[in-house]
C-alpha positions in Angstrom: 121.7 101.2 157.2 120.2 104.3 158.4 119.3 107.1 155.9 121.4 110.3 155.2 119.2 113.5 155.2 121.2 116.2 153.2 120.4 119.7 155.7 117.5 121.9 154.5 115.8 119.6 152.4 112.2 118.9 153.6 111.3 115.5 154.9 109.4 113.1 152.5 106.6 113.8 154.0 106.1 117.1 154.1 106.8 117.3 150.2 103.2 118.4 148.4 102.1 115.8 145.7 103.4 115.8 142.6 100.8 117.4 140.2 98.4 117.7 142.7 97.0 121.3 142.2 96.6 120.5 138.7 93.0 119.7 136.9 92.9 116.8 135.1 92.6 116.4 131.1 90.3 113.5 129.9 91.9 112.0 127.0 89.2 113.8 124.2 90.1 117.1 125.8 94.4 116.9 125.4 93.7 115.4 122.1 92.1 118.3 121.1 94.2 120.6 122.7 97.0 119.0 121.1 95.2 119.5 117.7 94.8 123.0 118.1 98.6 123.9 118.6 100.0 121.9 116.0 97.2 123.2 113.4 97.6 126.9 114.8 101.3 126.3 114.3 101.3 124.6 111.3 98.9 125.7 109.4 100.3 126.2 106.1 104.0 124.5 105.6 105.8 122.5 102.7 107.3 119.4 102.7 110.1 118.2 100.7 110.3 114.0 100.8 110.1 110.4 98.9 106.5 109.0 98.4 106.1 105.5 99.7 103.2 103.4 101.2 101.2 105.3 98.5 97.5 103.2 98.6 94.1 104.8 96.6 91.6 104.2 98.9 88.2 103.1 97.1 86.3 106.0 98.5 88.6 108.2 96.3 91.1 109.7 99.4 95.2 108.5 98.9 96.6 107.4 101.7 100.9 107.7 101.5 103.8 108.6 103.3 106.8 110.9 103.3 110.3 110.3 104.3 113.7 111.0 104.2 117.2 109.9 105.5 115.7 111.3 109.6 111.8 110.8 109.9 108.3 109.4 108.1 105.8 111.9 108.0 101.9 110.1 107.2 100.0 112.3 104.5 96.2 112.1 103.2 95.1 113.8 100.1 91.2 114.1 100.3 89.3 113.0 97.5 88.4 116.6 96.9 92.2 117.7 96.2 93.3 114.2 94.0 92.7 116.3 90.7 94.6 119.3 91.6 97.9 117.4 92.5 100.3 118.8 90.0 101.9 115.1 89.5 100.2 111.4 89.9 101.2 110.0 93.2 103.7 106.5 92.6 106.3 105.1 95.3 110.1 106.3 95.1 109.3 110.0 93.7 110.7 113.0 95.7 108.1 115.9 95.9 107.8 118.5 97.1 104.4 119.1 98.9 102.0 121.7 100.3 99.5 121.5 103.0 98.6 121.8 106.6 99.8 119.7 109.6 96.8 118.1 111.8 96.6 115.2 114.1 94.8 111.8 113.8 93.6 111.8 117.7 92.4 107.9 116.9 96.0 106.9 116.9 97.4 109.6 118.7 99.2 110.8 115.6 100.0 113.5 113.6 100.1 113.6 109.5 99.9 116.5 106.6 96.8 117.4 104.7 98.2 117.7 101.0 96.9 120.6 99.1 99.1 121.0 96.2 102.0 118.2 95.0 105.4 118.9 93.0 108.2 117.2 92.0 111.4 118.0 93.8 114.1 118.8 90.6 114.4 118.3 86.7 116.3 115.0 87.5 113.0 113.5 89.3 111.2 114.5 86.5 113.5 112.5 83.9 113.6 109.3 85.9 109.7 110.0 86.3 109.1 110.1 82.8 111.8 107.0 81.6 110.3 105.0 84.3 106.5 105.9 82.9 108.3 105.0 78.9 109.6 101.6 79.6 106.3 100.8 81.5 104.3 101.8 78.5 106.3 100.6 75.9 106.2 97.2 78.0 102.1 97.2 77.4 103.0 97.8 73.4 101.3 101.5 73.2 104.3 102.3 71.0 104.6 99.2 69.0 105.2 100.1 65.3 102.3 98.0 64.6 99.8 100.0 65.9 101.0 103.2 63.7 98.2 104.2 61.0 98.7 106.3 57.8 97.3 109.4 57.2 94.5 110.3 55.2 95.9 112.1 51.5 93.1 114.7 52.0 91.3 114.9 55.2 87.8 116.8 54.8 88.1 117.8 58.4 90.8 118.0 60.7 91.0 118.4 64.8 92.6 120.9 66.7 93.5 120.4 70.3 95.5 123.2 71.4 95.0 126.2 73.6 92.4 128.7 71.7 95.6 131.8 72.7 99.0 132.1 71.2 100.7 131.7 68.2 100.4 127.9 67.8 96.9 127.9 66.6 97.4 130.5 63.9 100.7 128.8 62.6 98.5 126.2 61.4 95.5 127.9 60.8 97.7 129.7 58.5 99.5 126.9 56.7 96.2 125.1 56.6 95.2 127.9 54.4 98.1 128.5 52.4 98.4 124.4 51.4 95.0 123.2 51.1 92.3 125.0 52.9 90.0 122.5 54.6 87.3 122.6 57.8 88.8 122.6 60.5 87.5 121.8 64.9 89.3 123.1 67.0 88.9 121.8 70.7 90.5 124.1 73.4 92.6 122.8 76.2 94.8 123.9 78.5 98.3 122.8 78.1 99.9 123.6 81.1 98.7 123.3 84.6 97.3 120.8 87.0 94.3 119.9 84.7 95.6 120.3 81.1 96.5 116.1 81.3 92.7 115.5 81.7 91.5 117.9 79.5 93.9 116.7 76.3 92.9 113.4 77.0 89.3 114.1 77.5 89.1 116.1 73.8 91.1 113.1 72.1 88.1 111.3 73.2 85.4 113.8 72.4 86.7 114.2 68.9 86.0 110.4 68.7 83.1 110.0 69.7 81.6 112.5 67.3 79.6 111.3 64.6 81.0 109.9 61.3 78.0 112.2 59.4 76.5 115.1 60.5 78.2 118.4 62.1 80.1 118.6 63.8 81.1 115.3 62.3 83.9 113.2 63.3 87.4 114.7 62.1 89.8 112.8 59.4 93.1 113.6 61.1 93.6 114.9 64.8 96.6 117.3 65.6 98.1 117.5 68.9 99.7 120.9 69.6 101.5 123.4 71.8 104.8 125.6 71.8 107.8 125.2 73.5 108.7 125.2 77.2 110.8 123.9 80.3 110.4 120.2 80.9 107.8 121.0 83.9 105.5 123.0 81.0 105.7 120.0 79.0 104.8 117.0 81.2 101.1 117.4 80.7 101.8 115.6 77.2 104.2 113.3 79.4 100.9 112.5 81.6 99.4 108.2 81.3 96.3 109.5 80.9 96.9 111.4 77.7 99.3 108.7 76.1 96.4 106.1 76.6 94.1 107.9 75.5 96.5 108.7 72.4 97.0 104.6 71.7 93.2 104.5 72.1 92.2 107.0 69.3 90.9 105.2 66.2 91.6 109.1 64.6 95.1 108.9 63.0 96.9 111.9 65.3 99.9 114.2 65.2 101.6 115.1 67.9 103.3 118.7 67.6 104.5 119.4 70.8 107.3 122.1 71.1 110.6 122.5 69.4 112.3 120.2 67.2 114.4 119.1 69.8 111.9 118.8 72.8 110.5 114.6 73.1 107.9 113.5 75.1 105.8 110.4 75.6 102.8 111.3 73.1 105.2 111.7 70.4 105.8 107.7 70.9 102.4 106.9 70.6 101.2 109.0 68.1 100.9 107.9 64.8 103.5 110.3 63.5 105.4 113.1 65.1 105.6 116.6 63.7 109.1 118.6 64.4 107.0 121.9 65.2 103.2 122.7 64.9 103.6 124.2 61.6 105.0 121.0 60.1 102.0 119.3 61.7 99.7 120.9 59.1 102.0 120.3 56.3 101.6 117.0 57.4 97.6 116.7 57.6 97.2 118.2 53.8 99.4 118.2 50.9 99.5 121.7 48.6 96.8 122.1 46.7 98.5 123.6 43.7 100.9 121.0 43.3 98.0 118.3 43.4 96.2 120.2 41.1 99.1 120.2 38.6 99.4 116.0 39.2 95.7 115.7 38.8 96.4 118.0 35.5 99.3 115.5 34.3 97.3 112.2 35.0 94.3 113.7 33.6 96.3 114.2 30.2 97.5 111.5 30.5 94.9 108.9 31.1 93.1 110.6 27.9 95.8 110.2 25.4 95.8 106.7 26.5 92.0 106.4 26.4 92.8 107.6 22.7 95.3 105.2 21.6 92.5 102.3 23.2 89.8 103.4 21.4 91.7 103.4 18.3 92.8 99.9 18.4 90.0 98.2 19.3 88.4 99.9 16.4 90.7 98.3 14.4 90.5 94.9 16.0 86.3 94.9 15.8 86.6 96.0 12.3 89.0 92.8 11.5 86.5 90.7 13.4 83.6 92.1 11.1 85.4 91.0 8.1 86.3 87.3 9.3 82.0 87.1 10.5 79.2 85.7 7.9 76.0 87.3 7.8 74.4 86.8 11.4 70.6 86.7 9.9 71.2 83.3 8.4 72.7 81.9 11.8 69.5 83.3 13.2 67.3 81.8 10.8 68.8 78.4 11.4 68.5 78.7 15.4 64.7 80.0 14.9 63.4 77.0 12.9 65.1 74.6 15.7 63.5 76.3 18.7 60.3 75.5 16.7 60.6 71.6 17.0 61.9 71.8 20.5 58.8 73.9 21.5 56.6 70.9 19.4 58.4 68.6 21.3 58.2 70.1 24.6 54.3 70.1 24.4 53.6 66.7 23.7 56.2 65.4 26.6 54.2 67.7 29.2 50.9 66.3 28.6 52.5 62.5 28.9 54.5 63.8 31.9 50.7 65.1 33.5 48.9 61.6 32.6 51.5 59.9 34.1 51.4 61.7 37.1 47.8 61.5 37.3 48.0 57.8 36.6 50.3 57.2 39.8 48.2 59.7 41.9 45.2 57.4 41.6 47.1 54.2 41.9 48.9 55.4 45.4 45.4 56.8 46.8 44.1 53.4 46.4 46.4 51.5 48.4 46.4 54.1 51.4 44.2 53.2 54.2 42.0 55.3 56.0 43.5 57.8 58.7 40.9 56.5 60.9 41.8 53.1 61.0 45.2 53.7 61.2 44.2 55.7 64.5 42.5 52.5 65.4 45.3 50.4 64.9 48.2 52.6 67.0 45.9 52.7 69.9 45.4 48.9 70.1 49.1 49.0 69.5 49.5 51.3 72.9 47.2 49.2 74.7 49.4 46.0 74.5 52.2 47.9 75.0 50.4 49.4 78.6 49.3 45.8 79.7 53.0 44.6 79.3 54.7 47.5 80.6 52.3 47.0 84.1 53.2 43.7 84.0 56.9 44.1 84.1 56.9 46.9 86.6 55.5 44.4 89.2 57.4 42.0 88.4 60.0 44.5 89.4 58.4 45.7 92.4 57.5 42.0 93.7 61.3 41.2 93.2 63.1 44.4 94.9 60.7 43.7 98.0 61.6 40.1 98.4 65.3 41.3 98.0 65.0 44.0 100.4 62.9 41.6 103.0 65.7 38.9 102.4 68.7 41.8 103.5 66.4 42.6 106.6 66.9 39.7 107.4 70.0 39.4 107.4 70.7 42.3 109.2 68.5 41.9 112.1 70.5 38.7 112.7 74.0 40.5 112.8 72.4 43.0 115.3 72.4 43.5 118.9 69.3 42.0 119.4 70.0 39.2 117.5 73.4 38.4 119.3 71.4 38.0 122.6 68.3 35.8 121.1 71.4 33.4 120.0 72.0 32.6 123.7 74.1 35.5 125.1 73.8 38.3 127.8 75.5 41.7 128.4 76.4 42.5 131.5 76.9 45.6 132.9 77.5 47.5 136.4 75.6 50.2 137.9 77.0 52.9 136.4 75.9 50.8 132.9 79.4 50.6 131.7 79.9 47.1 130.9 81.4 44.4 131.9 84.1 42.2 129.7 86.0 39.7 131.5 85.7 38.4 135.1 88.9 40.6 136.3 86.7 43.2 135.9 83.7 42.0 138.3 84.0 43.0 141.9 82.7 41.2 144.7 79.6 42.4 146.6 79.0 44.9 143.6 75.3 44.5 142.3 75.4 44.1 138.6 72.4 44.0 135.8 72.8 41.1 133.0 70.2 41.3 129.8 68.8 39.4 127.7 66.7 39.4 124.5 63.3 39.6 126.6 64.4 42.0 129.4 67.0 42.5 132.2 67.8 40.9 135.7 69.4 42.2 138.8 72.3 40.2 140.3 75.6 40.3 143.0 79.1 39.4 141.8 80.2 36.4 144.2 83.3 36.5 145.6 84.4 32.9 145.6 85.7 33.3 141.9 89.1 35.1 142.9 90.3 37.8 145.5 89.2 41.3 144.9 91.5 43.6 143.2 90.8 47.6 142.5 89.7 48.2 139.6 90.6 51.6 137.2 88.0 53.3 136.3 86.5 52.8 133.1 86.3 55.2 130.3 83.0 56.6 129.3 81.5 54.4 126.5 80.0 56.3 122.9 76.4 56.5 122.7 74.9 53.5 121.8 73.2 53.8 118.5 69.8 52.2 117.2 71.4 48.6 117.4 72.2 48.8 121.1 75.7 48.2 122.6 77.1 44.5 122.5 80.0 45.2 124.9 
């Protein structure tokens, strides 16, 4: 068939190349071009997608990836920017996340540079926070078990709280009014993308204080802030602070917004305070009212005291009457310990003559350490000669046993299988040779024996040649020699 040339097209020919007033990009130089329009055009942008592949590298950098029901987007949050995430990276959560867009020219990708991290709605943040309950309750941080009572009068009590607003001087306040005592207060931020690190960093400084001293150690720790959306609350929703909650050997309140407001340090708190002014009423009873009970007992235990004192008066005075006169039970006792101590004399001297008596008696019958020495190293001699003895009388019978397997050996050898009367024979290439089938005529052959080796020709009288397959290569001979 003959080609159809449509009318004012140019021939193939005469068409320029395609491309072919272009420069040429290595690949460095596109990748970097390529970098600099999506940063330029990117350069600030939020994200809304579901974490997955999330992975903490070990030099501090996560690694994850956002998705949705179109695309998967790579992310990297650099070590630098891990602590001012607003939430802790986990798999299934749907953020909402702030950065730039760059490309990864190694793999000829593209992936966003998280800045900032959020979550995406109040109903991610309620399946965030029962998902992080049933995990912890699973470990036992809110087992009843682990709940400790409060001290009746703590001499100092903790504060962590912010140092601004009306929650500190609620309790301040009611501190006062019930029982004034010292009190440390440790200031934290309670809201933001660092507040879960510093509460749970200042439950653990108030722990490791001191138990004397001052600043010394606090009695009672209270956990504080006002109300607030969900989102301002989830710093006391945080692992970090509930762990470090469990972990406190201080007993702790938790008084963290209204009455009605619940989150996760409440459960592993030793006791949860409606609002932060029932916290304090909590940490100290009222002093007026204790100072009336310690009134009451104090009464009381005296009129008891009273009544006690009065009958055991009467009871020793009805024991004095029922006693004789205690000088004449003395004067009894006295003129016995006399002829005891009488006694007592005479038996110790016949106890130290006897004594003396047996240590001459023994120090004549003991020999002289010398000649003792005497005798143990005539003892060890002996002992030496016959010990020499039997250890060559061992040696002399392992070597005859050893010569007597030599023996035996050399005669199961190679060697000794051609001093008994046969020959190996083998061909030039030295394979050798095992039946006669396997001889051919004319073909010059070497046969051994135990005192050396002679050249020979096969005769072909025996049989009519026949071709032979070649043989396989034989193993190494080892320090015996080959028998076949």
């Amino acid at each position: 068939m003959s080609a159809q040339i449509e009318p004012g097209l140019p021939d193939a020919d005469e068409l320029p190349a395609v491309g072919g007033n272009l420069a040429p990009y290595t690949v460095g130089e596109l990748a970097r071009a390529v970098k600099r329009t999506i940063e330029g055009a990117y350069g600030l942008v939020r994200v809304r997608g579901e974490l997955m592949r999330v992975k903490r590298h070990t030099s501090g950098h996560i690694y994850l990836a956002l998705k949705d029901d179109d695309a998967s987007l790579d992310g990297v949050v650099w070590r630098g920017s891990v602590s001012k995430l607003g939430v802790v990276p986990e798999d299934g959560l749907e953020v909402i996340c702030t950065g730039r867009v760059t490309t990864y020219p190694a793999r000829s990708s593209y992936q966003l540079v998280i800045e900032s991290m959020e979550l995406a709605g109040q109903g991610a943040l309620l399946k965030l926070i029962e998902e992080r309950r049933k995990k912890l309750m699973a470990e036992g941080l809110f087992a009843a078990e682990r709940k400790r009572p409060l001290p009746s009068l703590p001499g100092v009590i903790g504060v962590i709280t912010s140092p601004t607003g009306a929650v500190i001087r609620d309790i301040l306040h009611r501190l006062a009014d019930r029982f004034p005592r010292d009190v440390l207060i440790w200031p934290v931020a309670v809201q933001g993308a660092n507040a879960a690190n510093e509460i749970a960093a200042a439950i653990a400084g108030f722990n490791a204080l001191p138990i004397t001293g001052w600043p010394r150690r606090p009695d009672v720790l209270i956990v504080a802030r006002g109300g607030g959306a969900i989102e301002d609350l989830m710093a006391f929703n945080e692992e970090i602070v509930v762990r470090a909650t469990a972990a406190s050997a201080i007993p702790l309140i938790s008084a963290v917004g209204h009455e009605t407001d619940t989150t996760l340090i409440d459960f592993a708190s030793d006791i949860r305070a409606p609002t932060p002014t029932a916290a304090a009423e909590f940490a100290v009873p009222v002093r007026l009212q204790l100072l009336a009970r310690v009134e009451d007992c104090s009464s009381r235990l005296l009129q008891q005291a009273e009544r006690v004192v009065t009958f055991k008066r009467s009871e020793l005075q009805a024991l004095e009457r029922g006693l004789g006169n205690p000088r004449h039970a003395i004067e009894a006792h006295a003129q016995r310990l006399d002829g005891l101590a009488e006694r007592l004399d005479g038996g110790l001297r016949n106890t130290l003559e006897r004594r003396g008596q047996n240590v001459a008696t023994w120090g004549a019958r003991l020999r002289h350490p010398l000649q003792q020495v005497r005798d143990f190293e005539k003892r060890l001699e002996m002992l030496g000669r016959s010990l020499d003895a039997g250890f060559r009388r061992t040696i002399d019978a392992e070597r005859a046993r050893f010569q007597r397997l030599s023996d035996l050996l050399e005669s199961y050898s190679y060697r000794g299988v051609l001093k008994r009367g046969f020959a190996l024979v083998t061909d030039p290439a030295g394979h050798a040779i095992g039946a006669s089938a396997d001889a051919r005529p004319g073909e010059g052959v070497s046969i051994e024996f135990h005192d050396g080796k002679v050249a020979a020709t096969v005769d072909g009288a025996a049989g009519s040649p026949r071709a032979r397959a070649p043989r396989p290569a034989e193993p190494k001979a080892g320090p015996q020699g080959r028998l076949f």
